[in-house]
Every structure is written in structure tokens, then in C-alpha cells.
N, CA and C atoms of all chains as a GROMACS GRO file, in nm:
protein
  510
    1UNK      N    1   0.084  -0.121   0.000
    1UNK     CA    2   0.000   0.000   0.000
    1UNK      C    3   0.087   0.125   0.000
    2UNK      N    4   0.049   0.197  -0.106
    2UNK     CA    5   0.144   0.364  -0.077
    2UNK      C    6   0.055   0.401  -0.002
    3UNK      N    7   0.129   0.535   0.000
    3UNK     CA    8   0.069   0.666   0.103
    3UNK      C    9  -0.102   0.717   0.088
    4UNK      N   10  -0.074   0.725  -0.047
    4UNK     CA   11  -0.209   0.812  -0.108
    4UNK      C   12  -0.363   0.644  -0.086
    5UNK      N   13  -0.309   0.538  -0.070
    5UNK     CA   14  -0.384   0.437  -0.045
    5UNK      C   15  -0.442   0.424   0.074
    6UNK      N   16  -0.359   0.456   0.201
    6UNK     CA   17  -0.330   0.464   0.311
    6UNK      C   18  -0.437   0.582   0.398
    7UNK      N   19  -0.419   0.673   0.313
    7UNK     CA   20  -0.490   0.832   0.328
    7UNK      C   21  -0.621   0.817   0.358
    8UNK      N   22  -0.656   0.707   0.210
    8UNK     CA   23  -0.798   0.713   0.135
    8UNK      C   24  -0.890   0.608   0.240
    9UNK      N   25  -0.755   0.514   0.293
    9UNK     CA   26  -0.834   0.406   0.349
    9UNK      C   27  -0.874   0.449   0.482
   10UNK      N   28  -0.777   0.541   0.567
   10UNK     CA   29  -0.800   0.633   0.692
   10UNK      C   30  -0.952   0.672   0.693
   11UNK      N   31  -0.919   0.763   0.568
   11UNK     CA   32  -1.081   0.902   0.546
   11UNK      C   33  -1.208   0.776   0.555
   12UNK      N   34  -1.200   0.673   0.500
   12UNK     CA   35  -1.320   0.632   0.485
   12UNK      C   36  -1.362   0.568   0.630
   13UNK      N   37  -1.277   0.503   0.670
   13UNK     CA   38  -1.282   0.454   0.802
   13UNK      C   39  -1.363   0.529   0.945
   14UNK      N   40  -1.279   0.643   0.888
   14UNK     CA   41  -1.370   0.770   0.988
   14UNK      C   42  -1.503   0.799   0.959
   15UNK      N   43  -1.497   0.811   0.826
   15UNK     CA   44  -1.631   0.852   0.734
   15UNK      C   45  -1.783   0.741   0.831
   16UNK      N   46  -1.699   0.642   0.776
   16UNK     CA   47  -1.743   0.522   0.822
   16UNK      C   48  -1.831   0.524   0.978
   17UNK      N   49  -1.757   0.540   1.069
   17UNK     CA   50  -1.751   0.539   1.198
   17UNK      C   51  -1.823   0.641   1.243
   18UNK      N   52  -1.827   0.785   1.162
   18UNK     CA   53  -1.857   0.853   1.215
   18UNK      C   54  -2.000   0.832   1.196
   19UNK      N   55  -2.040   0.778   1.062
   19UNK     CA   56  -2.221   0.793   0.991
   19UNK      C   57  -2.260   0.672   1.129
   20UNK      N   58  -2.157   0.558   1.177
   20UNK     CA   59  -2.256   0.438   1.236
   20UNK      C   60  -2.264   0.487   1.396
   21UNK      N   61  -2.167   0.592   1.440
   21UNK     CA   62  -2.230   0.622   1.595
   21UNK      C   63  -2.325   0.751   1.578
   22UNK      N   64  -2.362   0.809   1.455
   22UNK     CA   65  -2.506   0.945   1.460
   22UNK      C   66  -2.604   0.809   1.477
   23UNK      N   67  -2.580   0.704   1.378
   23UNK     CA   68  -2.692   0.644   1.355
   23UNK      C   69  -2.759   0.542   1.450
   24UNK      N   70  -2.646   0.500   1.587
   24UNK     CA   71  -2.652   0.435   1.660
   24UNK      C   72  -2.701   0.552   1.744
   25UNK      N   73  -2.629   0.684   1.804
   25UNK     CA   74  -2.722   0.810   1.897
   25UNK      C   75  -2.877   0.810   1.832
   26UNK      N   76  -2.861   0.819   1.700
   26UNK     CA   77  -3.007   0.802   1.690
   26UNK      C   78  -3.111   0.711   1.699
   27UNK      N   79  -3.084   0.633   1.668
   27UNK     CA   80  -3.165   0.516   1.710
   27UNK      C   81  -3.172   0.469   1.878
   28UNK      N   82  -3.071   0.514   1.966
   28UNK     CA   83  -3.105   0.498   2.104
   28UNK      C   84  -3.241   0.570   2.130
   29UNK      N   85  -3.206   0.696   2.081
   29UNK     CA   86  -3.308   0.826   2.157
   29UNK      C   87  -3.429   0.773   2.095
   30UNK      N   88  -3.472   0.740   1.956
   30UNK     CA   89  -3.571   0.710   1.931
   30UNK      C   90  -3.678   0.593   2.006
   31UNK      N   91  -3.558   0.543   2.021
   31UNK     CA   92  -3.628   0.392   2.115
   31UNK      C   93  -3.678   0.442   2.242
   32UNK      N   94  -3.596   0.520   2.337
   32UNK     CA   95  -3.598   0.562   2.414
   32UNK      C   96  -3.789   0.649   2.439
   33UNK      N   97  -3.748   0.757   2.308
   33UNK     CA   98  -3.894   0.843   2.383
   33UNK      C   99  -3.993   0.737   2.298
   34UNK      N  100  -3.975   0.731   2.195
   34UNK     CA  101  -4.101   0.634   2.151
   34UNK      C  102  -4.141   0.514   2.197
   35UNK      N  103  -4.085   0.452   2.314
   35UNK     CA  104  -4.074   0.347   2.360
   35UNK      C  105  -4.219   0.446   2.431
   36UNK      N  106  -4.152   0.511   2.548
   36UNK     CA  107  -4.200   0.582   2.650
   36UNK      C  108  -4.353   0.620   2.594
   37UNK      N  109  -4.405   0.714   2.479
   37UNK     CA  110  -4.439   0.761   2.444
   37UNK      C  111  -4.562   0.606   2.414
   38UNK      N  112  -4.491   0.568   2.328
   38UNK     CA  113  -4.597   0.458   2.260
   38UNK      C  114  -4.650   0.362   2.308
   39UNK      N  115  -4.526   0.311   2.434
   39UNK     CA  116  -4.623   0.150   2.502
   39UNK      C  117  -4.613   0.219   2.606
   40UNK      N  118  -4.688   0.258   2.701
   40UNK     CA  119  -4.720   0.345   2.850
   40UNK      C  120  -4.729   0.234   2.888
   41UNK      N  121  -4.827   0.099   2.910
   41UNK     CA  122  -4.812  -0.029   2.953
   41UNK      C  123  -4.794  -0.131   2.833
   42UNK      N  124  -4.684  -0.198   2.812
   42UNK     CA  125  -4.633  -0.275   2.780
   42UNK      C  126  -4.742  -0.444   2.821
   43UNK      N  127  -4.807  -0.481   2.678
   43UNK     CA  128  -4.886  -0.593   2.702
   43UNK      C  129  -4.834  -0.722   2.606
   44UNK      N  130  -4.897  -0.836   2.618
   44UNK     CA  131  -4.853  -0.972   2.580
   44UNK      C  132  -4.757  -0.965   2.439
   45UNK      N  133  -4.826  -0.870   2.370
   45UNK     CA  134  -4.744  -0.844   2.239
   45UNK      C  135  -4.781  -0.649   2.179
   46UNK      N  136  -4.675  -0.618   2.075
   46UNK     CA  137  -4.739  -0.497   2.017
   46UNK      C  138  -4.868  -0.472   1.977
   47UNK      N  139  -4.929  -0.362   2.000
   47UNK     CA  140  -5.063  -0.367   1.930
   47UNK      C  141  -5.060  -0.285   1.835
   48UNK      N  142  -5.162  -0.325   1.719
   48UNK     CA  143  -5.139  -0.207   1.590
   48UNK      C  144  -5.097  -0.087   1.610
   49UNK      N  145  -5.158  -0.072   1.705
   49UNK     CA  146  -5.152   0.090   1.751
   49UNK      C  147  -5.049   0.145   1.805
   50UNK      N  148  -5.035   0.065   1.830
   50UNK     CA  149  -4.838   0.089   1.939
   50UNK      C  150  -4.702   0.110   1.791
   51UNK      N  151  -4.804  -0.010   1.722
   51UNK     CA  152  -4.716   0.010   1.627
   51UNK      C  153  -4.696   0.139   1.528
   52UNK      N  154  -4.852   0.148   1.450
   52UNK     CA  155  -4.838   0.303   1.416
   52UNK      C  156  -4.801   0.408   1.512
   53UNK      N  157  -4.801   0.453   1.615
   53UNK     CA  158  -4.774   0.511   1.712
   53UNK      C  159  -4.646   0.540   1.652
   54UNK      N  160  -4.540   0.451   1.731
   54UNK     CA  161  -4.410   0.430   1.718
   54UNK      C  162  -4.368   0.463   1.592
   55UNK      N  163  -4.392   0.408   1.492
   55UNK     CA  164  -4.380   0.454   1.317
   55UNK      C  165  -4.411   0.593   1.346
   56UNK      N  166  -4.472   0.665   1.359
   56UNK     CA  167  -4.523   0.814   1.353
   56UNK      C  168  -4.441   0.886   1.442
   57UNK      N  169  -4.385   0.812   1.540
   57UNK     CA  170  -4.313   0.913   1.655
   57UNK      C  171  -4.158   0.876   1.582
   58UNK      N  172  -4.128   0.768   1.538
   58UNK     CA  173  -4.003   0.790   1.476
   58UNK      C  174  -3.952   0.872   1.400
   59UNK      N  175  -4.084   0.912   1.296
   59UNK     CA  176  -4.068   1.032   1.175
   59UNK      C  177  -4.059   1.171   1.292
   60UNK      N  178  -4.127   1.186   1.373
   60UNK     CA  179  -4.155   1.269   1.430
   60UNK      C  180  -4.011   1.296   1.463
   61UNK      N  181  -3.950   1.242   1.513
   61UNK     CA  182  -3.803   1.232   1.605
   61UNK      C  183  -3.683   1.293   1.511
   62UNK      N  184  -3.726   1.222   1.387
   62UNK     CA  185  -3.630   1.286   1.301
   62UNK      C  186  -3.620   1.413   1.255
   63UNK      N  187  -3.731   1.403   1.224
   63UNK     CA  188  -3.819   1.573   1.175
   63UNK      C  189  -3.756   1.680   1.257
   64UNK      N  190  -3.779   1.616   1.434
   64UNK     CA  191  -3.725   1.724   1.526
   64UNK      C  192  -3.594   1.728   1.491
   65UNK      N  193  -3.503   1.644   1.499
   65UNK     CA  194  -3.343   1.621   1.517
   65UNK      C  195  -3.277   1.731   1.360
   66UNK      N  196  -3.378   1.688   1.257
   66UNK     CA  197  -3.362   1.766   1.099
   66UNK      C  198  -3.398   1.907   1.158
   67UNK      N  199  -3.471   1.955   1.240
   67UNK     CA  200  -3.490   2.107   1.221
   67UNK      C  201  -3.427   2.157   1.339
   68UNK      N  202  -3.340   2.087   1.462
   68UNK     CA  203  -3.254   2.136   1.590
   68UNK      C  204  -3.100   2.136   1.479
   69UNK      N  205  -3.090   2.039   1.403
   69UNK     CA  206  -2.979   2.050   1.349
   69UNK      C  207  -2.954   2.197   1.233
   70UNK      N  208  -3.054   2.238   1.159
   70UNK     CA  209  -3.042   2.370   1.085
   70UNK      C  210  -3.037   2.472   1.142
   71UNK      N  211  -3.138   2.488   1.315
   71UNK     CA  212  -3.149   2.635   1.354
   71UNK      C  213  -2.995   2.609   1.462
   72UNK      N  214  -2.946   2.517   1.461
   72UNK     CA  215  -2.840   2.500   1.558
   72UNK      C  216  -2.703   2.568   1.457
   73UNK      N  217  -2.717   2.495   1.347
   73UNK     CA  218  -2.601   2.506   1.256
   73UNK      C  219  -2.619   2.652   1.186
   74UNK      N  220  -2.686   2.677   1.196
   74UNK     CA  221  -2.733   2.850   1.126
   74UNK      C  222  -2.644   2.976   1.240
   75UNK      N  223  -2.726   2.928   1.346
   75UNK     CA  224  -2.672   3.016   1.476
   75UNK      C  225  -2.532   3.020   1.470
   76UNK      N  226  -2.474   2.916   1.482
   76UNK     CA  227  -2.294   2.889   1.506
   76UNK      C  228  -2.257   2.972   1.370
   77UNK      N  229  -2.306   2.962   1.241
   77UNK     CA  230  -2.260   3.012   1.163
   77UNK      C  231  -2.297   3.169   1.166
   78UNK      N  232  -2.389   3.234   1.249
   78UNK     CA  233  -2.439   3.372   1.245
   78UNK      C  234  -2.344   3.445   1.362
   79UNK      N  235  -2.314   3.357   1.453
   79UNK     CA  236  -2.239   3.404   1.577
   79UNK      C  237  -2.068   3.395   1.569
   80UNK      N  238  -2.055   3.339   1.435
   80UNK     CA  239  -1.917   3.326   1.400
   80UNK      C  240  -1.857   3.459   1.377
   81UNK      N  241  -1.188  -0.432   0.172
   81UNK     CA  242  -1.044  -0.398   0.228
   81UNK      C  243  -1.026  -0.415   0.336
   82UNK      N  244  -0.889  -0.524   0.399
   82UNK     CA  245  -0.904  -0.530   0.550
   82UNK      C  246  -0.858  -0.368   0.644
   83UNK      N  247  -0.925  -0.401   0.785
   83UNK     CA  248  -0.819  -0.334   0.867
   83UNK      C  249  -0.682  -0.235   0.830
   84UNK      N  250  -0.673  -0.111   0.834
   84UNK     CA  251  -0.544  -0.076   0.877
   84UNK      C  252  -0.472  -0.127   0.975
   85UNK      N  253  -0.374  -0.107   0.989
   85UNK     CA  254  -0.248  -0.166   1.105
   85UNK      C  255  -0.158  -0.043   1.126
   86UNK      N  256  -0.093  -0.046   1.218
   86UNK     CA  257  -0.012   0.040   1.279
   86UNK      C  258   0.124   0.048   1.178
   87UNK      N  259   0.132  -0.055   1.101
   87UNK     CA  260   0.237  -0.089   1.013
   87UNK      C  261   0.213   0.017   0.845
   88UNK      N  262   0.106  -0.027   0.838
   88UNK     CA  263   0.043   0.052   0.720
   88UNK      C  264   0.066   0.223   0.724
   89UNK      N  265   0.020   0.300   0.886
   89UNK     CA  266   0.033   0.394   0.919
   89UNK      C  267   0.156   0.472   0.879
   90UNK      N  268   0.235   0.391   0.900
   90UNK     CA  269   0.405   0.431   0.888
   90UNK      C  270   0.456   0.420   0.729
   91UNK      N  271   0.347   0.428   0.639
   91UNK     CA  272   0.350   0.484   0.507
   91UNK      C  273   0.336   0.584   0.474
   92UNK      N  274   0.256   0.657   0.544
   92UNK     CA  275   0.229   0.778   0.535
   92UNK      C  276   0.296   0.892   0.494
   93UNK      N  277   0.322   0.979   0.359
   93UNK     CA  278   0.422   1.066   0.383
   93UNK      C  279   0.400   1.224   0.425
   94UNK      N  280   0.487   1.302   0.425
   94UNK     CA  281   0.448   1.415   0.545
   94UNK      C  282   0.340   1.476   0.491
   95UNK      N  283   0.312   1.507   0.372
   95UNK     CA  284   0.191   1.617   0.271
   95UNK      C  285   0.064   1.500   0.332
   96UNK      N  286   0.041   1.388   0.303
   96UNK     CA  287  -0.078   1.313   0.352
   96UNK      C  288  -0.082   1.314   0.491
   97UNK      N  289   0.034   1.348   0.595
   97UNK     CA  290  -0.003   1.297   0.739
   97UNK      C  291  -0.059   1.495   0.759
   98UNK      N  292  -0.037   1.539   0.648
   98UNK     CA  293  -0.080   1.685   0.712
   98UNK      C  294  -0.226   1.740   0.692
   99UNK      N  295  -0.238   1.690   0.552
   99UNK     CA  296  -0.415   1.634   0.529
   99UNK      C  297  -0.464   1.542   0.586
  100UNK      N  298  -0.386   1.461   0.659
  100UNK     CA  299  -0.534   1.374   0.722
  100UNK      C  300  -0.530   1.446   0.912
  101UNK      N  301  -0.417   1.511   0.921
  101UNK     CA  302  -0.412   1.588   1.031
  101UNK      C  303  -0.574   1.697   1.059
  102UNK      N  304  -0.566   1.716   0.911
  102UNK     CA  305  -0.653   1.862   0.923
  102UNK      C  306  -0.740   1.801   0.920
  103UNK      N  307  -0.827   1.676   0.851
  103UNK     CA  308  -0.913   1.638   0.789
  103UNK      C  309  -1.010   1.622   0.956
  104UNK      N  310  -0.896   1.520   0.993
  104UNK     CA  311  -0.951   1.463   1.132
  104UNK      C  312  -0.988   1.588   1.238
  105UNK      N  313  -0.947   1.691   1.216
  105UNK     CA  314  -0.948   1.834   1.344
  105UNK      C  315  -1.081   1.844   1.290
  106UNK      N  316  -1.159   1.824   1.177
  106UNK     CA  317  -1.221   1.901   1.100
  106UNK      C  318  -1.362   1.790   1.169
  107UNK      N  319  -1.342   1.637   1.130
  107UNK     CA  320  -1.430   1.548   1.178
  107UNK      C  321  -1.449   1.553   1.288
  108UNK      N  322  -1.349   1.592   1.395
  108UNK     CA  323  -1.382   1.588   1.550
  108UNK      C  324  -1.467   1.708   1.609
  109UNK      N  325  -1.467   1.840   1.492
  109UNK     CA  326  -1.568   1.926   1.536
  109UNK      C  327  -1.688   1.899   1.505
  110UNK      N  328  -1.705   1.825   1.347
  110UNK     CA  329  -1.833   1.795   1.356
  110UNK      C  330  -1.884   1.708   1.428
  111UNK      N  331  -1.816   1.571   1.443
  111UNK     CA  332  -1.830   1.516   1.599
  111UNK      C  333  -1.929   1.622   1.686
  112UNK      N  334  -1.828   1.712   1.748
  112UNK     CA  335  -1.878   1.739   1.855
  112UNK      C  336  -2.054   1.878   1.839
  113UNK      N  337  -2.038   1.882   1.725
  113UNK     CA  338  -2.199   1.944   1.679
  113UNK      C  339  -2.298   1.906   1.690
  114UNK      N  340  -2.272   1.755   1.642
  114UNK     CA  341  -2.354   1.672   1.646
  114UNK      C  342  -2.368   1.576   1.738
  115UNK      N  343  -2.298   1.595   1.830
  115UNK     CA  344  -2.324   1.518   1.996
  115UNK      C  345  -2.410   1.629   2.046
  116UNK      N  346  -2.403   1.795   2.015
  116UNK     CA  347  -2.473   1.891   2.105
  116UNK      C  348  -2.614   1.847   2.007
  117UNK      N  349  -2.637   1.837   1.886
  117UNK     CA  350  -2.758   1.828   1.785
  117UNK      C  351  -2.843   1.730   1.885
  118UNK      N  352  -2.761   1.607   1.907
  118UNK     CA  353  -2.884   1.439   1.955
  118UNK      C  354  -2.886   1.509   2.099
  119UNK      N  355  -2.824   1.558   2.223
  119UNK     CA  356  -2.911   1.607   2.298
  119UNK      C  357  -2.966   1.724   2.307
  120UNK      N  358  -2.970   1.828   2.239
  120UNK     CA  359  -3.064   1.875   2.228
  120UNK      C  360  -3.189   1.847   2.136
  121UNK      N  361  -3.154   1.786   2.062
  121UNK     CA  362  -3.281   1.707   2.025
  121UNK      C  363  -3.427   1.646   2.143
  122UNK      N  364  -3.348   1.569   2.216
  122UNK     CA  365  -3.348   1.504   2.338
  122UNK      C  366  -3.432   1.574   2.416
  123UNK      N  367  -3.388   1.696   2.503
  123UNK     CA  368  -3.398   1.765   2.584
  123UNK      C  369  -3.558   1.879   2.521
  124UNK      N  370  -3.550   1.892   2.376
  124UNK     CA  371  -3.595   1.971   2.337
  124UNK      C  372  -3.739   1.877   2.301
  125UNK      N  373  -3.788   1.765   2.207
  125UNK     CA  374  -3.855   1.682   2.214
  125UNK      C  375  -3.912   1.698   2.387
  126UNK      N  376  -3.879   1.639   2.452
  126UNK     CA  377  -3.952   1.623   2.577
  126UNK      C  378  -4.004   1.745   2.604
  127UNK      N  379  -3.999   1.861   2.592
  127UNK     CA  380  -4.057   2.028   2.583
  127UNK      C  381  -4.187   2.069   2.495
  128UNK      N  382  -4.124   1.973   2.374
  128UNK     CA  383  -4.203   2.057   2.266
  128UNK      C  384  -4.288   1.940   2.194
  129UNK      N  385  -4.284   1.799   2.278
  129UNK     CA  386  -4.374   1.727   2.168
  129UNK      C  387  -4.469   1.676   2.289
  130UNK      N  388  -4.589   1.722   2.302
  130UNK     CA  389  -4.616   1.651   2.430
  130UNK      C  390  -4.763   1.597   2.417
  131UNK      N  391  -4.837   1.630   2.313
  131UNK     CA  392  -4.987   1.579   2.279
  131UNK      C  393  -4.929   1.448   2.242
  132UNK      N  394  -5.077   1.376   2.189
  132UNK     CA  395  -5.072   1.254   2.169
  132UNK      C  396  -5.013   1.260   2.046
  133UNK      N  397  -4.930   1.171   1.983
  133UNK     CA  398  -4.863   1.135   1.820
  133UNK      C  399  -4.982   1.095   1.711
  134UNK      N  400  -5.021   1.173   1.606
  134UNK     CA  401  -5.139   1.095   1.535
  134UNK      C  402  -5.064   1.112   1.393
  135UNK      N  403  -4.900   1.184   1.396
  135UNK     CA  404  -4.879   1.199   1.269
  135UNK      C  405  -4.700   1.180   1.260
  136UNK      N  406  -4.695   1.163   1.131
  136UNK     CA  407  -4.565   1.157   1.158
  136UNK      C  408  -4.447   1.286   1.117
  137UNK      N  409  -4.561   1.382   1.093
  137UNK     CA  410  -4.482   1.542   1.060
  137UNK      C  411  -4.495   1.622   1.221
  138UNK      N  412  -4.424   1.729   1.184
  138UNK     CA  413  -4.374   1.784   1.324
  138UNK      C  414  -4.516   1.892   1.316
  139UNK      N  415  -4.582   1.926   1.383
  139UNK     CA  416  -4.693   2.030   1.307
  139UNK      C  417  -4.627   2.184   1.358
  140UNK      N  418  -4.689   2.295   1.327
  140UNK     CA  419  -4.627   2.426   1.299
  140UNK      C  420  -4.605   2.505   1.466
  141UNK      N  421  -4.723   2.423   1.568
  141UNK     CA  422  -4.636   2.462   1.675
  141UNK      C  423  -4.504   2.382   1.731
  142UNK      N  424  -4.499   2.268   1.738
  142UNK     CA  425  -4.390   2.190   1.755
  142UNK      C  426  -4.242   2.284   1.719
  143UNK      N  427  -4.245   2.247   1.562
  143UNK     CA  428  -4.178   2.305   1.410
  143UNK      C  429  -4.102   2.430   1.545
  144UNK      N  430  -4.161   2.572   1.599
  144UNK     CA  431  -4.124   2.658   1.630
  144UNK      C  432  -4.089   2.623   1.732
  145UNK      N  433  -4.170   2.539   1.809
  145UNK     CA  434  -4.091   2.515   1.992
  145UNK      C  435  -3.930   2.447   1.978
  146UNK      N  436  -3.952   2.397   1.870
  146UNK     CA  437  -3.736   2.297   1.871
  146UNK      C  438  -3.704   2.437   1.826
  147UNK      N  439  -3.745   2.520   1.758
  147UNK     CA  440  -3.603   2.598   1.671
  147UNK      C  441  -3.635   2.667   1.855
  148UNK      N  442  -3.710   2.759   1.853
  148UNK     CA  443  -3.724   2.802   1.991
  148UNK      C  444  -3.590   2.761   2.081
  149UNK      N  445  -3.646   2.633   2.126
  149UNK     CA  446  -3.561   2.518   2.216
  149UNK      C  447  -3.431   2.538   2.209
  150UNK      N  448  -3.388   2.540   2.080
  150UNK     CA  449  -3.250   2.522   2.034
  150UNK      C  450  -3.155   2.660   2.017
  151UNK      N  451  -3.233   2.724   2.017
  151UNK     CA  452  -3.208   2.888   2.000
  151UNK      C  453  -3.173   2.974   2.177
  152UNK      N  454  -3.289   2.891   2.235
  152UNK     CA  455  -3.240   2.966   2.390
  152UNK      C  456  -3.180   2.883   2.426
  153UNK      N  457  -3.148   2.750   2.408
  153UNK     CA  458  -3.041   2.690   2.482
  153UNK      C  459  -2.923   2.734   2.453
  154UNK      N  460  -2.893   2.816   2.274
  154UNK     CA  461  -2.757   2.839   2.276
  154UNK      C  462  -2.754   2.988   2.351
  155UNK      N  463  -2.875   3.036   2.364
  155UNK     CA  464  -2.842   3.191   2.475
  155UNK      C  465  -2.764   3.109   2.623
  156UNK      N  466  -2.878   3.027   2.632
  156UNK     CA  467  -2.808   3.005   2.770
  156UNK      C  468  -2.661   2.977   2.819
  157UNK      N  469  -2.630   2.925   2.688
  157UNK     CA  470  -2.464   2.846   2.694
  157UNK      C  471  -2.359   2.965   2.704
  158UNK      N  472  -2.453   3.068   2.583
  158UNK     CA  473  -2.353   3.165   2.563
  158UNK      C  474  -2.352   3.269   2.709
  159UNK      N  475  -2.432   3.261   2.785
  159UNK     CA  476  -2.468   3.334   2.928
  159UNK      C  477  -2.372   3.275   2.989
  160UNK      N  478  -2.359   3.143   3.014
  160UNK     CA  479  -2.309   3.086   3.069
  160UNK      C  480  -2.110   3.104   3.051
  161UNK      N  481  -2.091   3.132   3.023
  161UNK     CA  482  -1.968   3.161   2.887
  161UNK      C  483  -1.945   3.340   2.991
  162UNK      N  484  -2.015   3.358   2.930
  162UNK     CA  485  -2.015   3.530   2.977
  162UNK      C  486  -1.999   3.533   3.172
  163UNK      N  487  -2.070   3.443   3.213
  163UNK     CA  488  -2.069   3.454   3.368
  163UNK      C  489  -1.928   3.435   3.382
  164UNK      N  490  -1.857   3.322   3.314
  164UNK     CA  491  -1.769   3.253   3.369
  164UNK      C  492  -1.655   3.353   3.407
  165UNK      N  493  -1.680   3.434   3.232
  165UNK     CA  494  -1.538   3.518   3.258
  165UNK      C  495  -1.549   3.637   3.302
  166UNK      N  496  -1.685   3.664   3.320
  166UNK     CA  497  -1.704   3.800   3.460
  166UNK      C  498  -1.615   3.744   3.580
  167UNK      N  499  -1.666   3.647   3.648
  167UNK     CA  500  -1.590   3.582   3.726
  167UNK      C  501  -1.432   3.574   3.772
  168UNK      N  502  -1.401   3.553   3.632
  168UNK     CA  503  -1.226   3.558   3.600
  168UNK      C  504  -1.164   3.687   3.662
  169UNK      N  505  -1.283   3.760   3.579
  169UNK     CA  506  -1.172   3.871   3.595
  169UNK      C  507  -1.208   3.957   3.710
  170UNK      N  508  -1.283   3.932   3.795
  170UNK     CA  509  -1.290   4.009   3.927
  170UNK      C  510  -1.239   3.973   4.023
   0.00000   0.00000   0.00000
């Protein structure tokens, strides 16, 4: 392996690592409030409803995380 | 492609160890943006989503309570910032 192989294989690695722990923070938190949110009592199995629930609070979660991330990243860039 | 190794590392020549120097300063800030992004996400959700879920869009009061959320939390940080070094210097 040269250098410039070496570089490429670094960057991706990080690249890598970095997309699977947002995606692992995200998926905790989601579980987390939508858990909370969707099964208040937890019975023999999911119920439809728990299920759409959960489906709907997931989008929801993201939605939030997509619009804390623009007015967050706007600010840092306005206060720069 | 397997694994790097510590062996591989030591290919590196100085122009690439200086780009991946910067590259990485560069990933560890966004790192750390986006560790402040998932809890305030977090913190801000539990504030601003609190009716029952019937949809899976954020609706237009929500929508304003995160930017809201996210907006006075960075006042607060930046207050916080400001106390410190009143402090300092008295």
C-alpha cells in the first residue's frame, strides 16, 4: 500500500464510523422516547396501535433532530 | 479492504499525514456538533412534543418550539460563557 492508499483508506474509516455512531445516537433516543411515548403499559405483544404510534413518533423524532440540526447550525454560523 | 495496522500507518508521507491531520481536526468538530444536535434534540422533544402522536410530521407549533428550544439553549450556553469570565476577571 502507498501513502495516497493509506490516506484514502483512513478518510473512509472515519467517514465510516462517524455515519454508524449518529446512527446508533439516533436510534437509542428514538427507542428511548417512543418506547415511552408509545407503550405506557407494555402488554402480551405490540398492538397495531403501538405500532403506528411508534412509526409516527419515529418520523416525528427525526423531523425534530432535521430542524434542531439547521437552527443549531445557522446560529454557530451567524455568531461566527 | 481489511483493517489498517499500525504498520500501514508508517506509510504515510508528510503532505498526507498533514491532510489527514486537518481532515480529522475538522471530523472531531463535527463530531462534537452533532453530539450537542442528539441532545438537544433530546432535551428539546420532551418540551415541545407533548400531545398525543397521530402523525408523523412535526406540526407548525412543535416546528417553532425545537427551533425556539435550540435557540435559547444556545443563549443560555452563551450566558453561561459570559458569567464565567465575569468571574475571571474580578
Amino acid at each position: 500500500m502507498d501513502s495516497e492508499t493509506v490516506k484514502t483508506e483512513v478518510i473512509r474509516e472515519v467517514r465510516e464510523q462517524y455515519a454508524m455512531d449518529n446512527a446508533r445516537q439516533l436510534i437509542e433516543k428514538i427507542n428511548k422516547h417512543c418506547f415511552e411515548r408509545c407503550v405506557p403499559k407494555p402488554g402480551a405483544s405490540l398492538s397495531g396501535g403501538e405500532q403506528t404510534c411508534f412509526t409516527q413518533c419515529m418520523e416525528k423524532y427525526m423531523s425534530a433532530w432535521n430542524q434542531v440540526s439547521t437552527t443549531y447550525i445557522n446560529r454557530l454560523q451567524r455568531e461566527r | 479492504m481489511d483493517s489498517l495496522n499500525d504498520h500501514d500507518l508508517e506509510k504515510l508521507n508528510e503532505k498526507d499525514k498533514v491532510e489527514l491531520r486537518q481532515f480529522l481536526a475538522n471530523e472531531s468538530q463535527k463530531a462534537r456538533v452533532q453530539a450537542t444536535v442528539h441532545s438537544l434534540t433530546d432535551t428539546c422533544f420532551k418540551k415541545c412534543v407533548t400531545g398525543t402522536i397521530r402523525n408523523g410530521k412535526l406540526d407548525k407549533t412543535e416546528e417553532s418550539c425545537m427551533a425556539n428550544c435550540t435557540e435559547r439553549f444556545f443563549d443560555i450556553s452563551s450566558l453561561t460563557m459570559k458569567h464565567l469570565q465575569n468571574l475571571r476577571n474580578t
